[in-house]
N, C-alpha and C positions, 0 to 999 in steps of 0.2 A: 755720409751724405747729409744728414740729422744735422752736425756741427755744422758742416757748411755751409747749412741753408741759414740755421742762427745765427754764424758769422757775417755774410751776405746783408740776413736782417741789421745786424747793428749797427755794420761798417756802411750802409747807403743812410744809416737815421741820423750817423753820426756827422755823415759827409754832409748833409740838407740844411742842419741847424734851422729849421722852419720858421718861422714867426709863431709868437704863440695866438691859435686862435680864438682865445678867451680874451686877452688883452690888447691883443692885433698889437704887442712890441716886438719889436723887426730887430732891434736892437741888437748888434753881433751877430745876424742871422742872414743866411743867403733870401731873398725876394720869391716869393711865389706866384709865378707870372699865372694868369687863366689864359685862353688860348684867345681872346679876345685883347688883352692886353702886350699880347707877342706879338699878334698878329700887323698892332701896330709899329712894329721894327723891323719891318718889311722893305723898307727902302722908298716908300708913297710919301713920305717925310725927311726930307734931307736935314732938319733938324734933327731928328731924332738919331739913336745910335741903332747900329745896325746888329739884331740877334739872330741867333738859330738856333734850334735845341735839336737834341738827340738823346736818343734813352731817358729819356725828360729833364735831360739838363740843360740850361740856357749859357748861351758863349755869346758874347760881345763881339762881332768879328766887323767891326767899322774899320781895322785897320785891312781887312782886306776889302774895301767895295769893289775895289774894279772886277772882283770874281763874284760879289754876293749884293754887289748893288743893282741899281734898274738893268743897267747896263752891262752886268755880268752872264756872265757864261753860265754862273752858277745861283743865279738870284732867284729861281725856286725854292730856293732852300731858305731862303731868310723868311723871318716871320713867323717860322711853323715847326712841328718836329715831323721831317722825314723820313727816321730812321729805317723803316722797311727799305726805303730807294738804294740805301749806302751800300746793298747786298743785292737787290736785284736789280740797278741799272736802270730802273723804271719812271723817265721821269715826268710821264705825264699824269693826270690828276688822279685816275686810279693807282698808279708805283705812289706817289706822293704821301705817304700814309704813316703811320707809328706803329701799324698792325703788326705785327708779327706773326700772325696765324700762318704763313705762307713761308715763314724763314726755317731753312731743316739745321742739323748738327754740322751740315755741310755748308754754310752761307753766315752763320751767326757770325764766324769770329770777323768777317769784312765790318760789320756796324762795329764791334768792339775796338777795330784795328783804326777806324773813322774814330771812334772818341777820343783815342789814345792820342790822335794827332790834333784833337780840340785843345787837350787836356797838357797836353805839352810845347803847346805851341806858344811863343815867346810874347808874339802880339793879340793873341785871342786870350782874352779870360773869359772864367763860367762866371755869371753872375745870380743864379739862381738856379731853380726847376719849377715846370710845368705842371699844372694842374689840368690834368688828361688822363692818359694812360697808367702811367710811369708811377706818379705820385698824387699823392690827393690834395686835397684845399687845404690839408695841415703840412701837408710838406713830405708825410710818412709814403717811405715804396709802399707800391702797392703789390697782391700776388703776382702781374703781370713780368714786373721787375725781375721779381723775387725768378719768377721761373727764365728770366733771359739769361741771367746770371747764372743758374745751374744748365741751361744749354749751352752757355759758353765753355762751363765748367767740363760739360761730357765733351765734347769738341775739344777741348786741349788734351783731352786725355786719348780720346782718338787720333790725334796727331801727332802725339807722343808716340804713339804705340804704332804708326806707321813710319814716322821719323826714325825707328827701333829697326823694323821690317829690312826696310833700306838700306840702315847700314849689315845688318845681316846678309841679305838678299839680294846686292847689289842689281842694279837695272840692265840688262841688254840691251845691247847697240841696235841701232836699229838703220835700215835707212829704204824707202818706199819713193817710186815716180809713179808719175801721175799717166804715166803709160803702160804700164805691170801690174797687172791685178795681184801681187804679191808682195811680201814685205821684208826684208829679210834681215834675218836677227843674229845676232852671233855674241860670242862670250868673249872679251879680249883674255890676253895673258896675267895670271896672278903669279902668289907667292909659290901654286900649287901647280902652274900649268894653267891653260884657257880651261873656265869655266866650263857647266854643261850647259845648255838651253834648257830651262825649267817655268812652266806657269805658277806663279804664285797664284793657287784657284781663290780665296780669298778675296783679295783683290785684282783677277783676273791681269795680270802681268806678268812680263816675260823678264824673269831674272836667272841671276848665270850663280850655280849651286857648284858647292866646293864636290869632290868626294866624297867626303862624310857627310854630307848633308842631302845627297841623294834617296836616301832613307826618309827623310823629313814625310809626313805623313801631310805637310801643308804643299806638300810641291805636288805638280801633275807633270806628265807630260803630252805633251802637244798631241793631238791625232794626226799619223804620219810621220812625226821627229821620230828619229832613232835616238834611244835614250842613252847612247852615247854622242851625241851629236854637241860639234861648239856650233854649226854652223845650220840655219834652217832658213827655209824659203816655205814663209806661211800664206797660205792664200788668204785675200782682203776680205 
Protein backbone atom coordinates (compact mmCIF):
# COMPACT_ATOMS: atom_id res chain seq x y z
CA UNK A 1 0.00 0.00 0.00
CA UNK A 2 3.29 2.12 1.06
CA UNK A 3 4.51 1.78 -2.82
CA UNK A 4 1.48 2.76 -4.11
CA UNK A 5 0.70 5.59 -2.48
CA UNK A 6 4.62 6.84 -3.49
CA UNK A 7 3.71 5.64 -6.92
CA UNK A 8 0.24 7.77 -6.94
CA UNK A 9 2.67 10.60 -5.36
CA UNK A 10 4.99 10.84 -8.36
CA UNK A 11 2.86 9.71 -11.35
CA UNK A 12 -0.01 12.89 -10.59
CA UNK A 13 3.57 15.33 -9.87
CA UNK A 14 4.82 13.99 -12.99
CA UNK A 15 1.48 14.25 -15.06
CA UNK A 16 0.95 18.36 -13.68
CA UNK A 17 4.44 19.61 -14.79
CA UNK A 18 3.26 22.92 -12.58
CA UNK A 19 4.75 26.24 -13.40
CA UNK A 20 7.36 27.06 -11.26
CA UNK A 21 6.22 29.33 -8.48
CA UNK A 22 9.27 31.19 -7.79
CA UNK A 23 9.80 32.05 -11.39
CA UNK A 24 6.05 31.86 -12.51
CA UNK A 25 7.88 29.95 -15.90
CA UNK A 26 4.86 28.03 -17.41
CA UNK A 27 7.22 27.03 -20.00
CA UNK A 28 6.44 23.09 -21.07
CA UNK A 29 4.15 23.15 -18.16
CA UNK A 30 0.33 22.39 -17.92
CA UNK A 31 -1.61 26.10 -16.61
CA UNK A 32 -2.67 26.21 -12.99
CA UNK A 33 -6.05 27.53 -13.35
CA UNK A 34 -7.60 29.23 -9.51
CA UNK A 35 -11.17 28.57 -9.38
CA UNK A 36 -11.83 32.15 -10.29
CA UNK A 37 -9.91 31.85 -13.53
CA UNK A 38 -12.08 28.60 -14.54
CA UNK A 39 -14.85 29.89 -13.58
CA UNK A 40 -14.52 32.14 -16.43
CA UNK A 41 -14.87 29.14 -19.08
CA UNK A 42 -18.17 28.78 -18.21
CA UNK A 43 -19.71 29.55 -21.39
CA UNK A 44 -20.89 33.65 -19.87
CA UNK A 45 -18.14 34.21 -22.78
CA UNK A 46 -18.51 32.90 -26.07
CA UNK A 47 -15.09 34.14 -26.81
CA UNK A 48 -13.69 32.35 -24.59
CA UNK A 49 -12.92 28.47 -24.70
CA UNK A 50 -15.13 26.35 -22.91
CA UNK A 51 -13.35 24.23 -19.55
CA UNK A 52 -14.41 21.64 -16.97
CA UNK A 53 -12.22 19.98 -14.57
CA UNK A 54 -12.58 16.94 -12.66
CA UNK A 55 -10.29 15.33 -9.91
CA UNK A 56 -8.55 18.84 -10.45
CA UNK A 57 -7.80 18.38 -13.95
CA UNK A 58 -9.01 20.89 -16.54
CA UNK A 59 -10.29 19.61 -20.15
CA UNK A 60 -11.05 21.99 -22.99
CA UNK A 61 -14.30 20.64 -24.00
CA UNK A 62 -15.36 23.69 -26.57
CA UNK A 63 -15.69 20.94 -29.06
CA UNK A 64 -18.61 19.70 -27.28
CA UNK A 65 -20.81 23.16 -26.45
CA UNK A 66 -24.08 21.93 -27.48
CA UNK A 67 -23.70 19.64 -24.17
CA UNK A 68 -21.50 22.02 -22.06
CA UNK A 69 -22.39 25.34 -23.29
CA UNK A 70 -25.32 28.00 -22.13
CA UNK A 71 -27.47 25.81 -23.84
CA UNK A 72 -26.37 22.52 -22.86
CA UNK A 73 -27.99 19.81 -21.11
CA UNK A 74 -24.83 19.57 -19.45
CA UNK A 75 -23.41 23.12 -18.85
CA UNK A 76 -23.26 22.85 -14.95
CA UNK A 77 -20.35 21.32 -15.33
CA UNK A 78 -18.22 23.89 -17.33
CA UNK A 79 -16.42 26.37 -15.31
CA UNK A 80 -15.95 24.36 -12.17
CA UNK A 81 -14.80 20.90 -10.79
CA UNK A 82 -17.89 18.78 -10.13
CA UNK A 83 -16.40 15.80 -9.49
CA UNK A 84 -18.66 14.57 -6.35
CA UNK A 85 -21.82 14.95 -9.23
CA UNK A 86 -20.12 12.31 -11.73
CA UNK A 87 -21.03 9.51 -8.88
CA UNK A 88 -24.00 10.80 -7.20
CA UNK A 89 -26.28 12.32 -9.94
CA UNK A 90 -26.64 15.34 -7.93
CA UNK A 91 -26.84 18.14 -9.94
CA UNK A 92 -27.89 20.97 -8.22
CA UNK A 93 -25.77 23.42 -6.17
CA UNK A 94 -25.16 21.22 -3.27
CA UNK A 95 -24.30 17.60 -5.71
CA UNK A 96 -22.20 20.41 -7.72
CA UNK A 97 -19.07 20.04 -5.55
CA UNK A 98 -15.36 18.45 -5.66
CA UNK A 99 -16.16 16.97 -2.16
CA UNK A 100 -15.68 13.82 -1.87
CA UNK A 101 -16.42 13.34 1.80
CA UNK A 102 -19.68 11.62 0.62
CA UNK A 103 -18.15 9.18 -2.11
CA UNK A 104 -17.83 5.22 -0.55
CA UNK A 105 -15.57 2.37 -2.36
CA UNK A 106 -18.92 1.75 -3.88
CA UNK A 107 -19.31 5.11 -6.10
CA UNK A 108 -15.52 6.27 -6.59
CA UNK A 109 -14.77 4.28 -9.76
CA UNK A 110 -18.06 6.29 -11.68
CA UNK A 111 -15.81 9.85 -11.24
CA UNK A 112 -12.59 7.81 -12.37
CA UNK A 113 -14.64 6.08 -15.21
CA UNK A 114 -15.88 10.15 -16.02
CA UNK A 115 -12.02 11.03 -16.31
CA UNK A 116 -11.11 8.21 -18.29
CA UNK A 117 -13.53 9.43 -20.83
CA UNK A 118 -12.11 13.16 -20.49
CA UNK A 119 -8.89 11.70 -20.81
CA UNK A 120 -9.41 9.72 -23.95
CA UNK A 121 -11.64 11.58 -25.70
CA UNK A 122 -10.30 12.61 -29.19
CA UNK A 123 -11.84 16.36 -29.09
CA UNK A 124 -11.36 17.17 -25.41
CA UNK A 125 -7.98 17.81 -24.14
CA UNK A 126 -6.65 18.56 -20.43
CA UNK A 127 -5.17 21.77 -20.40
CA UNK A 128 -4.18 22.05 -16.95
CA UNK A 129 -5.29 21.51 -13.06
CA UNK A 130 -7.12 23.42 -10.52
CA UNK A 131 -5.92 25.12 -7.75
CA UNK A 132 -8.84 23.83 -5.07
CA UNK A 133 -8.96 20.54 -3.75
CA UNK A 134 -7.13 18.27 -5.91
CA UNK A 135 -3.78 20.35 -6.29
CA UNK A 136 -2.28 23.29 -4.84
CA UNK A 137 -1.19 26.84 -6.25
CA UNK A 138 2.21 24.81 -7.28
CA UNK A 139 0.59 22.40 -9.16
CA UNK A 140 1.61 19.47 -6.49
CA UNK A 141 -1.65 16.60 -5.40
CA UNK A 142 -2.62 17.36 -2.51
CA UNK A 143 -3.64 14.51 0.47
CA UNK A 144 -7.13 14.80 -0.89
CA UNK A 145 -5.96 13.40 -4.28
CA UNK A 146 -3.58 11.18 -2.90
CA UNK A 147 -6.49 9.41 -0.82
CA UNK A 148 -9.07 9.28 -4.10
CA UNK A 149 -6.56 7.46 -5.86
CA UNK A 150 -6.16 4.76 -3.01
CA UNK A 151 -10.07 4.65 -2.88
CA UNK A 152 -10.17 3.76 -6.35
CA UNK A 153 -7.40 1.56 -5.77
CA UNK A 154 -9.56 -0.55 -2.82
CA UNK A 155 -12.59 -0.56 -5.23
CA UNK A 156 -10.78 -2.32 -8.18
CA UNK A 157 -9.77 -4.76 -5.90
CA UNK A 158 -13.20 -5.20 -4.63
CA UNK A 159 -14.28 -5.75 -7.97
CA UNK A 160 -11.84 -7.92 -8.79
CA UNK A 161 -12.66 -9.97 -6.07
CA UNK A 162 -16.45 -10.09 -6.92
CA UNK A 163 -15.85 -10.26 -10.75
CA UNK A 164 -13.89 -13.73 -9.03
CA UNK A 165 -17.15 -14.56 -6.75
CA UNK A 166 -19.16 -14.75 -10.03
CA UNK A 167 -17.44 -16.58 -12.17
CA UNK A 168 -17.23 -19.08 -9.25
CA UNK A 169 -20.69 -18.81 -7.96
CA UNK A 170 -22.49 -18.21 -10.91
CA UNK A 171 -25.95 -16.14 -10.32
CA UNK A 172 -29.49 -17.73 -10.20
CA UNK A 173 -32.36 -17.19 -12.40
CA UNK A 174 -34.45 -15.49 -11.17
CA UNK A 175 -37.93 -14.06 -12.32
CA UNK A 176 -40.63 -12.01 -9.82
CA UNK A 177 -44.42 -10.20 -10.88
CA UNK A 178 -45.58 -7.58 -9.50
CA UNK A 179 -48.60 -9.55 -8.39
CA UNK A 180 -46.64 -12.55 -6.17
CA UNK A 181 -45.26 -11.61 -3.18
CA UNK A 182 -42.50 -14.16 -4.30
CA UNK A 183 -39.68 -14.52 -6.33
CA UNK A 184 -38.45 -17.52 -7.77
CA UNK A 185 -35.06 -18.74 -8.23
CA UNK A 186 -33.74 -21.72 -9.84
CA UNK A 187 -30.21 -23.24 -11.02
CA UNK A 188 -30.22 -23.98 -14.84
CA UNK A 189 -28.43 -27.07 -16.23
CA UNK A 190 -24.45 -27.41 -16.07
CA UNK A 191 -21.44 -29.58 -16.80
CA UNK A 192 -22.68 -31.25 -13.44
CA UNK A 193 -26.52 -31.32 -13.50
CA UNK A 194 -28.74 -27.91 -12.44
CA UNK A 195 -27.07 -26.25 -9.80
CA UNK A 196 -28.28 -26.10 -6.11
CA UNK A 197 -30.09 -22.78 -4.82
CA UNK A 198 -27.38 -21.28 -2.45
CA UNK A 199 -27.15 -17.58 -0.68
CA UNK A 200 -23.77 -16.24 -1.22
CA UNK A 201 -24.35 -14.72 2.68
CA UNK A 202 -21.37 -12.22 1.79
CA UNK A 203 -22.92 -10.65 -0.61
CA UNK A 204 -26.41 -11.74 0.13
CA UNK A 205 -27.26 -13.45 -3.26
CA UNK A 206 -28.67 -16.18 -4.75
CA UNK A 207 -26.16 -18.37 -6.66
CA UNK A 208 -26.45 -21.93 -7.96
CA UNK A 209 -23.29 -24.27 -6.08
CA UNK A 210 -21.78 -27.29 -7.92
CA UNK A 211 -21.77 -30.48 -5.50
CA UNK A 212 -18.54 -29.88 -4.27
CA UNK A 213 -19.13 -26.67 -3.47
CA UNK A 214 -22.01 -27.34 -1.15
CA UNK A 215 -19.50 -27.53 1.77
CA UNK A 216 -18.23 -24.02 0.94
CA UNK A 217 -18.46 -22.43 4.45
CA UNK A 218 -19.42 -18.88 2.28
CA UNK A 219 -22.70 -20.42 0.98
CA UNK A 220 -26.01 -20.56 3.31
CA UNK A 221 -29.08 -21.80 2.71
CA UNK A 222 -32.28 -20.04 2.38
CA UNK A 223 -34.73 -20.42 5.29
CA UNK A 224 -37.27 -22.93 4.04
CA UNK A 225 -35.12 -24.11 0.73
CA UNK A 226 -34.51 -27.71 0.94
CA UNK A 227 -30.90 -28.00 0.52
CA UNK A 228 -31.28 -30.02 -2.29
CA UNK A 229 -33.40 -27.77 -4.04
CA UNK A 230 -32.59 -26.24 -8.06
CA UNK A 231 -35.82 -24.73 -7.68
CA UNK A 232 -37.15 -22.07 -4.76
CA UNK A 233 -39.98 -19.90 -4.38
CA UNK A 234 -38.56 -17.18 -1.82
CA UNK A 235 -40.93 -14.72 -0.22
CA UNK A 236 -40.28 -10.75 -1.27
Amino acid sequence: MALFFAFCFLACSVLTQPCDPESGTCENSLRVFTPEELQRHDGSDPSAPLYLAIMGEVYDVSAGAKFYGKAGGYHFFAGKDCSSAYATGKFDEEGLTSDLSGITVDTILSIFDWKSFYDTHKAYKRVGVLSERFYTAEGAPTTALREAWLLKSKAEELKATDEALKQEFPACHSRATAKDPFVELWCPEGKEGPGYVRLLVAKQRCVCATTAQLADTRLGVYEGCPPDAHYFKRPI
